[in-house]
C-alpha atoms as one frame of an Amber mdcrd trajectory, in Angstrom:
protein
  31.036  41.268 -11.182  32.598  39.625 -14.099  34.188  36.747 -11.683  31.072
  36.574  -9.761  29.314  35.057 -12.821  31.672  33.392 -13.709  32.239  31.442
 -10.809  28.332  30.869 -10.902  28.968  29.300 -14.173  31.641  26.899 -13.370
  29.606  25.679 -10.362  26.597  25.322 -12.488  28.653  23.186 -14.715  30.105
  20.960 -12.495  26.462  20.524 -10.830  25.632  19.445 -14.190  28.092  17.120
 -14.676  27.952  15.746 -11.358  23.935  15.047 -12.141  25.184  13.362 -15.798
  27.549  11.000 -14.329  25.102   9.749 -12.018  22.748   9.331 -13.948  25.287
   7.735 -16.283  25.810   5.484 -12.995  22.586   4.553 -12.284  21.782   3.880
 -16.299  24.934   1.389 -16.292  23.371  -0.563 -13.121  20.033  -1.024 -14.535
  21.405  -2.008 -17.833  23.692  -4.711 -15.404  20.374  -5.342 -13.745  18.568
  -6.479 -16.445  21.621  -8.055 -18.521  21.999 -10.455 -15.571  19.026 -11.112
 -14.763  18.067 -15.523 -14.909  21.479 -16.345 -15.224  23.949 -17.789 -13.202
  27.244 -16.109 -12.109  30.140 -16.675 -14.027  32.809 -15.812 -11.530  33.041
 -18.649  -8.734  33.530 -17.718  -5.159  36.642 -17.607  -3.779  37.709 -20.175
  -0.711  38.556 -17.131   1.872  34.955 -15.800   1.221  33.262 -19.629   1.122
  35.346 -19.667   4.645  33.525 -16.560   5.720  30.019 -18.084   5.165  30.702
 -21.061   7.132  31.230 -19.215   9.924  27.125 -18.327   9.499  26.386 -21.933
  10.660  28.696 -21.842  13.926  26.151 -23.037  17.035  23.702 -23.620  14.807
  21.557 -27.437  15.167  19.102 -26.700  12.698  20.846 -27.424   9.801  21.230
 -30.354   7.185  24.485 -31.932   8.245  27.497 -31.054   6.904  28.083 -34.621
   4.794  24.995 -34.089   3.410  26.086 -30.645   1.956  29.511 -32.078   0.675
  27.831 -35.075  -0.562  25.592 -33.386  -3.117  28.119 -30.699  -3.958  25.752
 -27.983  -2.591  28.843 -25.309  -2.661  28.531 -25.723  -6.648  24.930 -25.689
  -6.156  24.850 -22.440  -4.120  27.068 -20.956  -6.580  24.636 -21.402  -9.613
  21.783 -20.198  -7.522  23.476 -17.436  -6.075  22.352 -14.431  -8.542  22.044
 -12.193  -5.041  22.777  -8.528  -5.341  23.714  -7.868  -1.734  25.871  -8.794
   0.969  23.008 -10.537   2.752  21.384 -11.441  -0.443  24.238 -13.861  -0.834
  24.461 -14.553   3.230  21.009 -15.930   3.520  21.303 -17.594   0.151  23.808
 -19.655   2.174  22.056 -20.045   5.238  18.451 -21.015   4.022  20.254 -24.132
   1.418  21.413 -24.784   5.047  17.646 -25.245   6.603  15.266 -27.298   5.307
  11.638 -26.366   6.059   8.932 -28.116   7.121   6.575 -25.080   7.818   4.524
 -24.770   4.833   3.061 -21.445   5.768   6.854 -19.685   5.592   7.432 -21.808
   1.992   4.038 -20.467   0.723   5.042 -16.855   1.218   8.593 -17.443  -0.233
   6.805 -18.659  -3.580   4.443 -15.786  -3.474   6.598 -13.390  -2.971   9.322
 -14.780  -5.826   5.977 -14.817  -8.163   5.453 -10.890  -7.469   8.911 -10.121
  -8.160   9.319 -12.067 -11.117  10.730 -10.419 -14.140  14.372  -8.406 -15.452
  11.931  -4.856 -14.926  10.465  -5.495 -11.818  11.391  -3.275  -8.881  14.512
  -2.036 -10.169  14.581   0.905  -7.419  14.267  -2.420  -4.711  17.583  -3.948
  -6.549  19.542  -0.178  -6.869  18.499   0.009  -2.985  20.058  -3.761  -2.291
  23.155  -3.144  -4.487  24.256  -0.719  -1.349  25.193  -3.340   0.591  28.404
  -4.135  -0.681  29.613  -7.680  -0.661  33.429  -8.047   1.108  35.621 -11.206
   0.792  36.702 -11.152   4.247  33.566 -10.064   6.268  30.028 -10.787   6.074
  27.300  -8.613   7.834  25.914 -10.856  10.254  29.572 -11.475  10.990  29.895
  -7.722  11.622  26.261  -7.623  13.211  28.295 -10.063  15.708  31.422  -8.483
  15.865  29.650  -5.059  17.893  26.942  -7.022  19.480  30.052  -8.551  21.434
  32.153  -4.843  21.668  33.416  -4.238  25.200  32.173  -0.413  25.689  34.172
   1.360  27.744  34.773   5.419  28.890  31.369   7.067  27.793  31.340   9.139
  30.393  34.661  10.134  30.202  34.348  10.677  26.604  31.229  13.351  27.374
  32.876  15.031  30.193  35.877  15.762  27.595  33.263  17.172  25.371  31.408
  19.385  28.259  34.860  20.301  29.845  36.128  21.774  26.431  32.769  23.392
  25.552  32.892  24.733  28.444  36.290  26.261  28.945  35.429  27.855  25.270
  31.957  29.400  27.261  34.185  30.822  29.844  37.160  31.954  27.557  34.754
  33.844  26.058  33.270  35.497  28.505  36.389  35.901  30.135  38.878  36.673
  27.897  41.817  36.527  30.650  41.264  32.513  30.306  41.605  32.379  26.125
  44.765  29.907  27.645  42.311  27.352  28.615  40.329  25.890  26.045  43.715
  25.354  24.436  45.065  23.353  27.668  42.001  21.568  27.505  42.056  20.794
  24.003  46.053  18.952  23.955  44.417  16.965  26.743  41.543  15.758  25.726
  44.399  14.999  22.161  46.345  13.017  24.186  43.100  10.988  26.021  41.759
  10.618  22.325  45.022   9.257  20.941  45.125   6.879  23.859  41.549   5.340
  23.417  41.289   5.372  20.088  42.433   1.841  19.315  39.152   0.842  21.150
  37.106   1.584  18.064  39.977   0.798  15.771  39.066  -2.158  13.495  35.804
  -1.577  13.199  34.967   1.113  10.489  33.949  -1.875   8.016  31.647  -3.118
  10.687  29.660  -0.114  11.206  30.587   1.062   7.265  28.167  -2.070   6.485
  25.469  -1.620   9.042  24.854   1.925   8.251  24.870   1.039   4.269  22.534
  -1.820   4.652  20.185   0.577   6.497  20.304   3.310   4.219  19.044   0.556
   1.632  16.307  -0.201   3.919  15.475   3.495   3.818  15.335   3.475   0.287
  13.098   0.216  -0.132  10.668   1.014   2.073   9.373   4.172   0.149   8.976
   2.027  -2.753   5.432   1.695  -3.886   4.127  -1.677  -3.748   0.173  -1.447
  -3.565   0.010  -4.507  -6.053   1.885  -6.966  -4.403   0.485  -8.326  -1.353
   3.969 -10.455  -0.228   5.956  -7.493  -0.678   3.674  -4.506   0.851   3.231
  -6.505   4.123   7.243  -7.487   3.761   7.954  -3.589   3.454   5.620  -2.531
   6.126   7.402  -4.727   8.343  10.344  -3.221   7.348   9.706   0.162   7.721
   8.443  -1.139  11.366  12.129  -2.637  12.745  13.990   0.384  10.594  12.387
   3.009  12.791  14.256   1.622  15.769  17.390   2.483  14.609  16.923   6.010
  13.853  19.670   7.637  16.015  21.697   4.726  14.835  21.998   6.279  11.513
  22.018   9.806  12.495  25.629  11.623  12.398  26.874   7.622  11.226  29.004
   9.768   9.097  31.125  10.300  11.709  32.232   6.726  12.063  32.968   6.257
   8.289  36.209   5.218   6.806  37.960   7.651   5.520  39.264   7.260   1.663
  42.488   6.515   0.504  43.073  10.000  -0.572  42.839  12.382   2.453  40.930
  15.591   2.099  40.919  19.081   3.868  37.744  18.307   5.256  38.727  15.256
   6.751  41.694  16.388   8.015  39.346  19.059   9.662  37.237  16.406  10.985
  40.220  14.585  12.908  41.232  17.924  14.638  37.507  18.131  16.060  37.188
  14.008  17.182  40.524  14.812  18.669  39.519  18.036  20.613  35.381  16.498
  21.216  35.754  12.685  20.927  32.549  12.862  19.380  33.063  10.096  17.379
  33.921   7.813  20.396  30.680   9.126  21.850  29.196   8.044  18.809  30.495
   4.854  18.316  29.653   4.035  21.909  25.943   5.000  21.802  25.672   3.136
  18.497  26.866   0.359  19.677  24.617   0.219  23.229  21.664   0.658  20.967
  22.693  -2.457  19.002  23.206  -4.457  22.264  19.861  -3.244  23.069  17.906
  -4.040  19.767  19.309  -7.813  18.823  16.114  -9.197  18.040  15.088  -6.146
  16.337  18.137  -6.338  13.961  18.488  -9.566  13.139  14.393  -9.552  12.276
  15.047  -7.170   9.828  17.991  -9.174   8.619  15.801 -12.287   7.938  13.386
  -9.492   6.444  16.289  -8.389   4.542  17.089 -11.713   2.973  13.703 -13.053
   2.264  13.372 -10.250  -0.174  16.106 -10.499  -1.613  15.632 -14.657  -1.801
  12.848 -13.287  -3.478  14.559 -11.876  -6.362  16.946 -14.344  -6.717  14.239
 -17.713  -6.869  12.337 -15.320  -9.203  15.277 -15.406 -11.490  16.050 -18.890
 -11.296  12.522 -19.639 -12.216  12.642 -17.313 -15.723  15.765 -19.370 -16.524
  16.035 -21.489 -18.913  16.011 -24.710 -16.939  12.486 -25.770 -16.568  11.389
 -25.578 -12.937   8.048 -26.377 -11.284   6.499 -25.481  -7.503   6.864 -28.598
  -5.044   3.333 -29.967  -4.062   3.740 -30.811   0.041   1.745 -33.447   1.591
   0.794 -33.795   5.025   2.761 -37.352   6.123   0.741 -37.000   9.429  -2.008
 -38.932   7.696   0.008 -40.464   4.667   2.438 -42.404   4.012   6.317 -40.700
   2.728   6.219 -39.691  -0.638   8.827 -38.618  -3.435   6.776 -38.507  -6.850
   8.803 -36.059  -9.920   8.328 -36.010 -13.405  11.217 -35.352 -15.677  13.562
 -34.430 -12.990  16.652 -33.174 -13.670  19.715 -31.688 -11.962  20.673 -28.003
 -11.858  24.868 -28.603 -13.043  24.598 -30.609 -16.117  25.301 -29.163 -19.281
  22.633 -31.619 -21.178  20.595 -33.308 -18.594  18.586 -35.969 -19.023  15.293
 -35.629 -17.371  13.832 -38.865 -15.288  11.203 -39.473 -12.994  11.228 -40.735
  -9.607   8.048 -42.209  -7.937   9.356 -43.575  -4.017   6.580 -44.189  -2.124
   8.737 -46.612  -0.732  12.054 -48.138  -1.379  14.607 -48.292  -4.668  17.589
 -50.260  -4.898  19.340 -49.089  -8.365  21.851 -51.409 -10.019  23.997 -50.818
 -13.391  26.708 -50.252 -15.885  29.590 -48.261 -14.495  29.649 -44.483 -15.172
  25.484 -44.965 -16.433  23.957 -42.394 -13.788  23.279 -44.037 -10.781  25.280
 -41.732  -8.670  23.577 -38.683 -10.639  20.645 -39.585  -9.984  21.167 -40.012
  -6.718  22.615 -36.134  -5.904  19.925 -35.489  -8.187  16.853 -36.395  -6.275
  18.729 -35.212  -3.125  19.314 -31.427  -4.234  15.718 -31.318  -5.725  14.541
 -31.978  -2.421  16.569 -29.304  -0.579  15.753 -26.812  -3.225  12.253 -27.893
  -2.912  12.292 -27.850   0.882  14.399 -24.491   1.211  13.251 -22.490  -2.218
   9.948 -24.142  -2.769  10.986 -24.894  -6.318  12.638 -28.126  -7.953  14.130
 -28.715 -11.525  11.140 -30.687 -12.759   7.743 -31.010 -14.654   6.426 -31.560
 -11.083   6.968 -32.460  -7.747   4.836 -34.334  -4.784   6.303 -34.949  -1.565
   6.193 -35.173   2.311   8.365 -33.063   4.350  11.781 -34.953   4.938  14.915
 -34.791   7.076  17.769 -35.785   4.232  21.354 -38.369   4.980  23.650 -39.170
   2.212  26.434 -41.383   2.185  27.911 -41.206  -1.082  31.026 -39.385  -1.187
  33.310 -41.210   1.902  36.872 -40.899   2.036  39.212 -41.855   4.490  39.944
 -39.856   7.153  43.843 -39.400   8.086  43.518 -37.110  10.930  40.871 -39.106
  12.630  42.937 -42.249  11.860  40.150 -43.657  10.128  39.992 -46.191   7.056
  37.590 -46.034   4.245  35.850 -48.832   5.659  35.759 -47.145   9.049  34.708
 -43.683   7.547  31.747 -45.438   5.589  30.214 -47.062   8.678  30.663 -44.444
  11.012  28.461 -42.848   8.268  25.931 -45.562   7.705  25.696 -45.722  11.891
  24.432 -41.772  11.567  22.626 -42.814   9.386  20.720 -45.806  11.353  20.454
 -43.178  14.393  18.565 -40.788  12.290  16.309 -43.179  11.133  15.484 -44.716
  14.704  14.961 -41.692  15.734  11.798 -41.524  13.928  12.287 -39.014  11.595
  10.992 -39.208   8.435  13.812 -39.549   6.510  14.905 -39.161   2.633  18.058
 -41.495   2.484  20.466 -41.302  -0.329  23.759 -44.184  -0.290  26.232 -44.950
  -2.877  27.955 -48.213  -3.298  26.732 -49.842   0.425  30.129 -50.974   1.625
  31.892 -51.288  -1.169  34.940 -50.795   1.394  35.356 -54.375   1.984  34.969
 -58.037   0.837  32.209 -59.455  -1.385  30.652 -62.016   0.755  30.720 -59.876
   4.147  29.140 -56.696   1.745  26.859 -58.425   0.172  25.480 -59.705   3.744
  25.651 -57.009   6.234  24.296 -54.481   3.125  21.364 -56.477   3.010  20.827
 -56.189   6.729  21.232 -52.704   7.252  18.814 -52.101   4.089  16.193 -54.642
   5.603  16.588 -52.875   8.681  16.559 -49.205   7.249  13.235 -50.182   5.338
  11.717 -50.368   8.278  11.868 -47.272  10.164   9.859 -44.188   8.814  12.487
 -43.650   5.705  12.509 -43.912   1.919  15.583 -44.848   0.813  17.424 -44.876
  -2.816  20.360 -47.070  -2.613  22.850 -47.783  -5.748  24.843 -50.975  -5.560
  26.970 -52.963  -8.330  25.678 -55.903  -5.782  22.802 -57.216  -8.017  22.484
 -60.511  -5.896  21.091 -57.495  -3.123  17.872 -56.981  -5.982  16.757 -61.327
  -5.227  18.240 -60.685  -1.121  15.394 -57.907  -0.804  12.770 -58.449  -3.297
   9.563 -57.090  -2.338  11.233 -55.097   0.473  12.834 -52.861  -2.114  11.935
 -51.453  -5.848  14.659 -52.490  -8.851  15.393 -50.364 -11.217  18.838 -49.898
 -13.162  20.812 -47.779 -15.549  22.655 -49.463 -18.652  24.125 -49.315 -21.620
  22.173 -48.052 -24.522  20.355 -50.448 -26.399  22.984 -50.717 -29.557  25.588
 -52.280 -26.696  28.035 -49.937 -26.905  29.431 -47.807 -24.129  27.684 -44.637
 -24.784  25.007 -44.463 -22.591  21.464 -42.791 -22.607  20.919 -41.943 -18.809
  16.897 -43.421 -18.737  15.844 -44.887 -15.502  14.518 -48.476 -16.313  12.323
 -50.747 -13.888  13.892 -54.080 -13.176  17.396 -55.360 -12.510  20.339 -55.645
 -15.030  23.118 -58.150 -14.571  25.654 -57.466 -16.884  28.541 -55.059 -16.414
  31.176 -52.990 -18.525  34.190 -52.201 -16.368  36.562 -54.263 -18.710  34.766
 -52.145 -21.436  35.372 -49.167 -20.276  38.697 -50.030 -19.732  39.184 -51.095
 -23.085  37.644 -47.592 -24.278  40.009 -45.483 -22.215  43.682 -47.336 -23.951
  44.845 -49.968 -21.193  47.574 -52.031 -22.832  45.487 -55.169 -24.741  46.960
 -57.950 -22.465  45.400 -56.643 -19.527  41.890 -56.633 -21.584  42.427 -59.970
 -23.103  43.542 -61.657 -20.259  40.992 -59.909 -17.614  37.862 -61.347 -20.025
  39.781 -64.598 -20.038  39.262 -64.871 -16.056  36.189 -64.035 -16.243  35.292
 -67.006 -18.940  37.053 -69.423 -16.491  35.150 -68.453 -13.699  31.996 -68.935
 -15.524  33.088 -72.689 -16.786
């Protein structure tokens, strides 16, 4: 009696400890939770995992094109707006920075919803639920989602009659005890037709390992109560809707788990009956038709999936510290293209200085080296995409049309292609020109207009392809050290500049000014960064002699 109670003890005790740490667990996440909450990672991602993401945008034509993304440095952006808890938190972080919008119905419920969830204490069950889905360096969910979709299935019938035939034999053993032989000749065959197939299921534990988790979060977010949010009850009824269709999916899904590291008696139980049953080829199978059979289904609740949690992670950028504002979208059916921001600022920089930028039509921006121009350009062009993909924007405020978005501001030569700088900047500006005769309306960002090649010959054709730009259905925000471009296209094209600040030294202030500036500090700056004096003196010595 004495070891009967005492056993009873122990197991109380360990059921008591089991409860603490768990609850020590969940305390520690909710503390991380909150802790983290409006802030920016401080871990970058690494390139294997940036590699994985990519492969999200294979086939796909309704993205911003890929200059365009390396242009603005959107990698750095995504990494300071990435504050997703999940797998596909992160995944559709990546894909919808990818997408602008131009239905204003699907960016209306995106800001709703990020204003419901808004806050380091909201919905902390919703976040404990996401946090299930495990991110992975090498693998990606949709990339898993993939990965069975396109799963050869092969021997399900086989795989059942091993089952029945064993089952049976056991029946008939029984009955009969004269067989007992036979469920044991049955079993080392259906061992060796086991060890022979297995390798069709092998490699994909992680795939299924992730599906089942992210469903089991699904399960857990869809009994949360959310009678005072309107976004999120209709977002959890739908849901609760696609999750019911994969039921049986998640049913025995157990059996299909990796095993850990560290073998246990029960697993080692568990192999003898897949070997003698197959079951979990049966399994596998079945899960895997029922995928096949539900695409649409799954990847609805994917999206669903994301927009949540793109939910959680706009509603953290906005209690930030950075101000933000919601984008104000006009129709350009009936009006003209518009870019109007106050105090506008860019998401990267340490210090920014805010500026506004009113384009309803076009600005040609000259000035000092190293004064902003090119900031200001990735600056307007990532406020747009975050406006257009987020419905938010680092600014006081924001008015616009919908636009399409090219850059050319970042070229390099190409070596592969066999191209020269000059060659890789107009095979750009040529995209560029198709876009905009295409009719689109068009938010165009360049850098420097052909600053691959001679003076005159710049000077000329840049003034021709801006004339000719400013006439299709664009806005376009060119920077140029070309100021004889600001008399070439006056009143086709706004001046404004960046400069030195008004003391003349070479510490500059960053403020947008209207007009043109014609001086330049490139000997300065020179001078400021330690090159040898006769290569000052004598450079400001040609450029007095050219003067005279």
């Amino acid at each position: 009696m004495e070891y009967v109670i005492a056993a009873v003890l122990i197991a109380a005790a360990l059921i008591i400890i089991i409860i603490r740490n768990r609850r020590i667990e969940k305390r520690k996440l909710i503390d991380f939770l909150k802790e983290s909450y409006a802030h920016a990672k401080t871990e970058g991602i690494s390139r294997n995992h940036f590699e994985q993401l990519e492969q999200l945008l294979e086939g796909r034509e309704d993205i911003i094109p890929e200059s365009v993304w390396l242009d603005l440095n959107m990698d750095k952006i995504f990494e300071f707006a990435d504050r997703s808890i999940s797998a596909i938190g992160e995944e559709y972080l990546y894909l919808t920075l990818h997408s602008l919008q131009t239905d204003s119905g699907l960016l209306d419920k995106r800001e709703k919803l990020s204003e419901e969830l808004k806050g380091a204490e909201s919905f902390i069950p919703v976040k404990l639920s996401l946090l299930q889905i495990k991110k992975h360096e090498y693998v990606t969910v949709q990339g898993c989602i993939k990965k069975l979709s396109e799963t050869r299935l092969t021997g399900t019938w086989l795989y059942f009659a091993c089952l029945i035939l064993f089952l049976g034999s056991f029946v008939y053993a029984f009955i009969n005890p004269a067989f007992v032989i036979y469920p044991f000749i049955v079993a080392a065959v259906n061992s060796v037709i086991y060890l022979s197939r297995k390798s069709s299921i092998a490699g994909y534990d992680d795939a299924v390992d992730s599906l089942v988790k992210w469903l089991s979060a699904v399960d857990g977010i869809i009994k949360i109560d959310a009678k005072d949010s309107p976004e999120l009850k209709e977002l959890i009824r739908s849901m609760d809707r696609l999750s019911n269709e994969f039921s049986s999916f998640r049913r025995f899904a157990w059996l299909l788990a990796p095993k850990s590291a560290v073998g246990s008696l029960a697993d080692l139980i568990l192999d003898y009956v897949k070997f003698i049953t197959h079951i979990d080829l049966i399994k596998f199978n079945l899960s895997v038709r029922l995928l096949k059979s539900k695409q649409k289904e799954l990847y609805a609740l994917y999206g669903l999936t994301g927009e949540l949690e793109l939910g959680f992670i706009t509603a953290s950028i906005k209690d930030g510290e950075r101000q933000t504002c919601v984008p104000v979208f006009r129709n350009s059916e009936n009006a003209s293209l518009l870019f109007e921001a106050k105090s506008m600022t860019h998401p990267l920089l340490a210090e920014p200085v805010p500026n506004d930028c009113g384009m309803k039509g076009n600005i040609l921006l000259t000035g000092s080296n190293a004064s902003g121009k090119s900031t200001y350009l990735k600056m307007t062009g990532v406020n747009l995409i975050l406006a257009q993909t987020l419905k938010l924007a680092f600014a006081q405020s924001l008015s616009m049309t919908f636009l399409d978005i090219r850059t050319s501001i970042n070229i390099s030569d190409d070596i592969t292609a066999g191209d020269s700088f000059y060659i890789a900047e107009i095979k750009r500006l040529k995209s560029i020109i198709e876009a905009a005769d295409r009719g689109l309306p068009l938010f165009i960002c360049i850098d420097e207009i052909l600053k691959g090649t001679n003076t005159s010959e710049r000077i000329a054709a840049s003034a021709e392809i801006l004339r000719y730009l400013s006439k299709s259905n664009v806005l376009v925000l060119a920077a140029t050290h070309d100021f004889e471009l600001t008399g070439i296209l006056n009143g086709v094209y706004e001046n404004y500049y960046f400069t030195e600040n008004v003391n003349n030294t070479n510490i500059f202030d960053y403020k947008l000014r209207k007009g043109v500036v014609y001086t330049s500090n490139a000997i300065k700056l020179l001078e400021r960064y330690g090159f040898p004096e006769s290569i000052i003196k004598n450079s400001y010595a040609f450029i007095q002699s050219k003067k005279a």
